[in-house]
C-alpha positions in Angstrom: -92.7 -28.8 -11.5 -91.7 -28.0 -15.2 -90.7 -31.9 -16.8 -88.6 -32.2 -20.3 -89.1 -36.1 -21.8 -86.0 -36.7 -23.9 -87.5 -39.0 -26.7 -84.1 -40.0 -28.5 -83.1 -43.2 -28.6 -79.6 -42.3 -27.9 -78.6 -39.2 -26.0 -75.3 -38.0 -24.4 -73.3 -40.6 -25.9 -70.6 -38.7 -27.2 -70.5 -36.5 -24.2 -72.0 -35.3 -20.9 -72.7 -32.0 -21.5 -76.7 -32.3 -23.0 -77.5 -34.1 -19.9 -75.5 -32.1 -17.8 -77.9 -28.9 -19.0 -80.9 -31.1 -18.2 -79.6 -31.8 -14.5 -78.7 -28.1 -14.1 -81.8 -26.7 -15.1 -84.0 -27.7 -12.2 -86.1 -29.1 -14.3 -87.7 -33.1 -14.0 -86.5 -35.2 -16.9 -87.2 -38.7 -18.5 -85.2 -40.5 -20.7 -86.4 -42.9 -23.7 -84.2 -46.4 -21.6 -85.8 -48.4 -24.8 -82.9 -47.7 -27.4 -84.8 -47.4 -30.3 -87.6 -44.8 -32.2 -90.5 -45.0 -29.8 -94.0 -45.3 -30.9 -97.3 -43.3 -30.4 -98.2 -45.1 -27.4 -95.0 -44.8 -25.8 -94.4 -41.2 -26.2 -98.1 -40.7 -24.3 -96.6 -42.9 -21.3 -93.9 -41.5 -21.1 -95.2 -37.5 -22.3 -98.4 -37.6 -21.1 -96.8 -34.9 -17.9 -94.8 -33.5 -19.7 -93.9 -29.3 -20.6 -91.3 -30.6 -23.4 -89.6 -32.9 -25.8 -86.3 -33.1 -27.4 -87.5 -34.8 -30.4 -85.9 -37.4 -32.6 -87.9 -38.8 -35.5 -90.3 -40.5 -33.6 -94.5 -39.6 -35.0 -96.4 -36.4 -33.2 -99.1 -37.4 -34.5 -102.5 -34.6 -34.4 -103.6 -37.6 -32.3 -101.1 -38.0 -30.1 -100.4 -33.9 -30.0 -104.3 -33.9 -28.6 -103.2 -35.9 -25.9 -100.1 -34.0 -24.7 -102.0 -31.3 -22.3 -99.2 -30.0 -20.7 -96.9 -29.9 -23.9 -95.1 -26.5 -24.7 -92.3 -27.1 -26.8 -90.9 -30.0 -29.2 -87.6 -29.0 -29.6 -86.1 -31.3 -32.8 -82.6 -32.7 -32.6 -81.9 -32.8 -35.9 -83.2 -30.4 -39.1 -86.7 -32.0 -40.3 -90.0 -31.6 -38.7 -92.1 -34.1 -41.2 -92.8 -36.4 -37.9 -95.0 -33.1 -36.2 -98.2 -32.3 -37.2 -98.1 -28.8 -37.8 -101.3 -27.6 -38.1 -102.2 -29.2 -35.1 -99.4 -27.9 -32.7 -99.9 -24.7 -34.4 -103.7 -25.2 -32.8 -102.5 -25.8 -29.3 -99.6 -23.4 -29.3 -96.9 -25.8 -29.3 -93.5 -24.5 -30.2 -91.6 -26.5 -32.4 -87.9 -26.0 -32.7 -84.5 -27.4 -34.8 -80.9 -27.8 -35.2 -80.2 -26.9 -38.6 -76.3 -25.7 -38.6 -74.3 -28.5 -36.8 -75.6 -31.2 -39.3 -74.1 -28.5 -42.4 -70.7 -30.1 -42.3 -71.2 -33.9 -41.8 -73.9 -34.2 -44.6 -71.6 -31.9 -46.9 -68.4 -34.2 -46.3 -70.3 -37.5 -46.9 -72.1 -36.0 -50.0 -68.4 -35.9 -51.3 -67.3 -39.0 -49.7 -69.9 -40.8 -51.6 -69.3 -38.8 -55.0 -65.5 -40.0 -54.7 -66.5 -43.2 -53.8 -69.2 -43.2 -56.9 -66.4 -42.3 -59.1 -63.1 -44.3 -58.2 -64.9 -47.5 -57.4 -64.0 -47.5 -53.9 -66.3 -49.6 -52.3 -66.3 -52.2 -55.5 -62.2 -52.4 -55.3 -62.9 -53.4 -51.7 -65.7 -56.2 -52.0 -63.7 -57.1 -54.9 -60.4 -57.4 -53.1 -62.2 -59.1 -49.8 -62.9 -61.7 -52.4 -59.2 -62.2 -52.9 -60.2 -61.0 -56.4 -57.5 -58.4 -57.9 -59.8 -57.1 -60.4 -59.5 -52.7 -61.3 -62.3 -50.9 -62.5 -60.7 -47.3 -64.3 -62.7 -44.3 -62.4 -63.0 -41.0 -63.2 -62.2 -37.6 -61.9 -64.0 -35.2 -59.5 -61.5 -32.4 -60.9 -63.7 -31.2 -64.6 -66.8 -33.0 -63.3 -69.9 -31.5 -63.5 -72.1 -31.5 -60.7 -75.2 -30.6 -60.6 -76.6 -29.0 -57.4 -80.8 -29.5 -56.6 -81.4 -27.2 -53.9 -78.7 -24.7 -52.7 -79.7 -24.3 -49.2 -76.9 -24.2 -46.5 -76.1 -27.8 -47.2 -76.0 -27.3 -50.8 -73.9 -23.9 -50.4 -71.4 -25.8 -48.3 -71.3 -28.9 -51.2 -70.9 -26.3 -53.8 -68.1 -24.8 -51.6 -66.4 -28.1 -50.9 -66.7 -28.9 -54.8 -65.3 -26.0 -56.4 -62.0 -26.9 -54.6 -61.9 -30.3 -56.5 -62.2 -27.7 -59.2 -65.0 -29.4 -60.6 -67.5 -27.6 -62.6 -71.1 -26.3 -60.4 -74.8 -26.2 -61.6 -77.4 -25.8 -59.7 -80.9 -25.3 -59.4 -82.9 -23.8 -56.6 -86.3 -22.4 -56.8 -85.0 -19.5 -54.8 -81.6 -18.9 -55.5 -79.1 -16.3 -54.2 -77.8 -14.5 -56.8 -74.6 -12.9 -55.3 -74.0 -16.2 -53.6 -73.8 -18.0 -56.9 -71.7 -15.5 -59.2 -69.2 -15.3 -56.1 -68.6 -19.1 -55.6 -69.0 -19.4 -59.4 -72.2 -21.3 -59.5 -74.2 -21.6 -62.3 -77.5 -21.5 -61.7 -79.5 -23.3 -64.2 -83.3 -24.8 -64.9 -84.1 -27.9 -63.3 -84.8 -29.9 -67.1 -81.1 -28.5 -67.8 -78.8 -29.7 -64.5 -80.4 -33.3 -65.4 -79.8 -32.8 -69.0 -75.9 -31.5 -68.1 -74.7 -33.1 -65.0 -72.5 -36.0 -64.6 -73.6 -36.2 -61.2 -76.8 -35.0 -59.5 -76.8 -34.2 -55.8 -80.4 -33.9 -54.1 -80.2 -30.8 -51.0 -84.0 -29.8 -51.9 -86.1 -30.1 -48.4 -89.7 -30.8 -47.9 -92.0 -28.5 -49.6 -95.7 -30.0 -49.5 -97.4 -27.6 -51.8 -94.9 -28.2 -54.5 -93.4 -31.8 -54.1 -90.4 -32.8 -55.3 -89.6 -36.2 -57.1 -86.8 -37.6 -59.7 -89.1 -40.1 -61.4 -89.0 -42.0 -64.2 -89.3 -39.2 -67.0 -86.6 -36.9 -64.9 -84.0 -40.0 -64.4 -84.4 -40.7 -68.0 -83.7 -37.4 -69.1 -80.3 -37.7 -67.3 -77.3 -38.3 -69.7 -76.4 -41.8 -70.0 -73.7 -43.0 -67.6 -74.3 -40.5 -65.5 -74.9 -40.4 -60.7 -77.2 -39.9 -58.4 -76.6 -38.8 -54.6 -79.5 -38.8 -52.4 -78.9 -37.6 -48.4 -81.7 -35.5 -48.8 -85.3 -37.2 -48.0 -86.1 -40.5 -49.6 -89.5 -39.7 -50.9 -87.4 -37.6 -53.3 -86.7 -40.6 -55.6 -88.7 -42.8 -57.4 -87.0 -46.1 -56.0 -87.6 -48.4 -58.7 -87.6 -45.7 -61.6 -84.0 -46.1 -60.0 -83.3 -49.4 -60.4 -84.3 -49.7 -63.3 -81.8 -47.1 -64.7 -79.2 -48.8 -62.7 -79.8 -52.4 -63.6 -80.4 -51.2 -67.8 -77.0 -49.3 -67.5 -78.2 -45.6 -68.5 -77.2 -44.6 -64.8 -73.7 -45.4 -63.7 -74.3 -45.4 -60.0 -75.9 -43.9 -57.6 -75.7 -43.3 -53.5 -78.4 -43.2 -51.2 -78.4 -42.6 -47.1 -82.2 -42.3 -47.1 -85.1 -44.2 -48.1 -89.0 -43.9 -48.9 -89.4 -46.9 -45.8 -86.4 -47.3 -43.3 -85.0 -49.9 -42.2 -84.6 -50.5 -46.2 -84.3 -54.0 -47.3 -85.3 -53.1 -51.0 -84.1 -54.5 -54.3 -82.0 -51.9 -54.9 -79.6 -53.9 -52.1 -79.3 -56.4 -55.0 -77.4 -54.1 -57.7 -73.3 -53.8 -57.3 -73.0 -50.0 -58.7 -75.1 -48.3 -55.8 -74.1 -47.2 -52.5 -76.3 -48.1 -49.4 -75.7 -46.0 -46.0 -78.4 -46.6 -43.2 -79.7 -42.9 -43.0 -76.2 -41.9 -41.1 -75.3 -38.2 -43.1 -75.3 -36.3 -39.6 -74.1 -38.9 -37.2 -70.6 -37.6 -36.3 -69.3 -38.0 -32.9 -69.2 -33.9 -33.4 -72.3 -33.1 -35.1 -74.8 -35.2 -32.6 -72.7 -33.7 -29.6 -73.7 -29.9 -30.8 -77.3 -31.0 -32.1 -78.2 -32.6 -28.4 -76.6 -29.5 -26.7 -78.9 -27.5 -29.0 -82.0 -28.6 -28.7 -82.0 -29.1 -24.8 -80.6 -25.2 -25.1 -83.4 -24.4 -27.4 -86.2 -26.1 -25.0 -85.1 -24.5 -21.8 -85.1 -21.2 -23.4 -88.4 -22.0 -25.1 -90.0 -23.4 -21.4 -87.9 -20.2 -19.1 
């Protein structure tokens, strides 16, 4: 009998409906009981008879792939595959799939949320006030801001989107950019060296691109204007963390807000510094978006193993 191990640590907690798929396809499943990521080991107990995964972050390994004989599909809830060993699945014909448009809004909305926070001091007013302190901080603006955009992929796109209705002011850089999209939303595309060199705040949407990595290190941070933001819900490998801190604790960076991180759980300096914002890698988790992703990928893994 075909057998589907779901490996996410949480699954069909906003709703019945991905389980409900699993019980009405015939199929055997298992279910990760642990409540958190599992490890390498783990995913051989409990994957070691098993035709597919719904994936969560959790390391496929080329070691742990070898050791899969009956594996079909890894079908990802969520966008990223950085955790599967391509090359190797690739090898044993192992289909691996994704959920790339339900995470489009939630990682949009809190890109703003965090620029809005970023600019009006949000946060700070309320430490501040929790303190019984009544201290104000003047903010700025999103309207006549200038954003810059690094990476215009569907996330990006739907930033831009969300932005121009602030009526702030759009640059972006993509190594592949749409053309038409651009001149019709009114995006300007510019070089990489100039968005840092322009923007008031810089927004990271780039993904994962081995053969040309991507990093804001020291020299680009430094080439940023002085006073000016950094939003990160992108990967964390994409920033040089203490290149970062030391732009925030010297004062040539205002602020800057992060959801991921080169190691998570983070417990980094960077937790020490009052004008950054720290989320624990949460940019997709919506009550809507993790419903639709879970329903996805068990979709996407009984197609795949019918």
């Amino acid at each position: 009998m075909t057998k589907v191990l779901v490996a996410l640590s949480t699954f069909a907690e906003y709703g019945p409906q991905p389980l409900d798929l699993l019980k009405g396809s015939g199929f055997a499943y298992a279910l990760n009981s642990s409540g958190r990521r599992l490890n390498e080991s783990e995913i051989l107990q409990l994957g070691a008879d098993c035709d597919g995964i719904v994936a969560g972050v959790e390391p496929y390994t080329s070691d742990v792939l070898g050791q899969l004989p009956r594996l079909k599909c890894i079908s990802r809830c969520g966008v990223g595959t950085d955790n599967v060993d391509k090359a190797k699945a690739g090898e044993l014909g192992i289909q691996i799939l994704n959920t790339p448009d339900p995470v489009i809004v939630p990682v949009a909305e809190l890109t703003i949320g965090m620029m809005l926070d970023l600019l009006r001091h949000i946060t700070w007013h309320t430490q501040s006030l929790r303190s019984q302190n009544w201290q104000k901080k003047g903010g700025r603006n999103l309207q006549g801001c200038c954003v810059g955009l690094v990476g215009l992929g569907r996330i990006g796109r739907k930033v831009a989107e969300l932005l121009k209705a602030f009526e702030a002011r759009v640059i972006g850089f993509d190594p592949h950019p749409d053309l038409g999209w651009a001149q019709k939303k009114g995006v300007e595309l510019v070089s990489f060296e100039n968005l840092l060199q322009q923007a008031d705040m810089v927004s990271l949407h780039v993904s994962t691109d081995k053969s040309s990595p991507f990093v804001l290190a020291e020299k680009e941070i430094r080439s940023m204007k002085p006073g000016a933001m950094i939003v990160n819900l992108a990967r964390g490998e994409f920033i040089d963390e203490s290149a970062l801190y030391n732009a925030l604790s010297d004062g040539h960076l205002a602020g800057a807000a992060l959801d991921v991180f080169c190691k998570e759980p983070y417990t980094g300096k960077l937790c020490s510094l009052e004008n950054i914002l720290l989320t624990p890698h949460v940019a997709t988790l919506t009550r809507e978006s993790r419903l639709e992703m879970e329903k996805q990928a068990v979709e996407n893994l009984l197609r795949a193993l019918s």
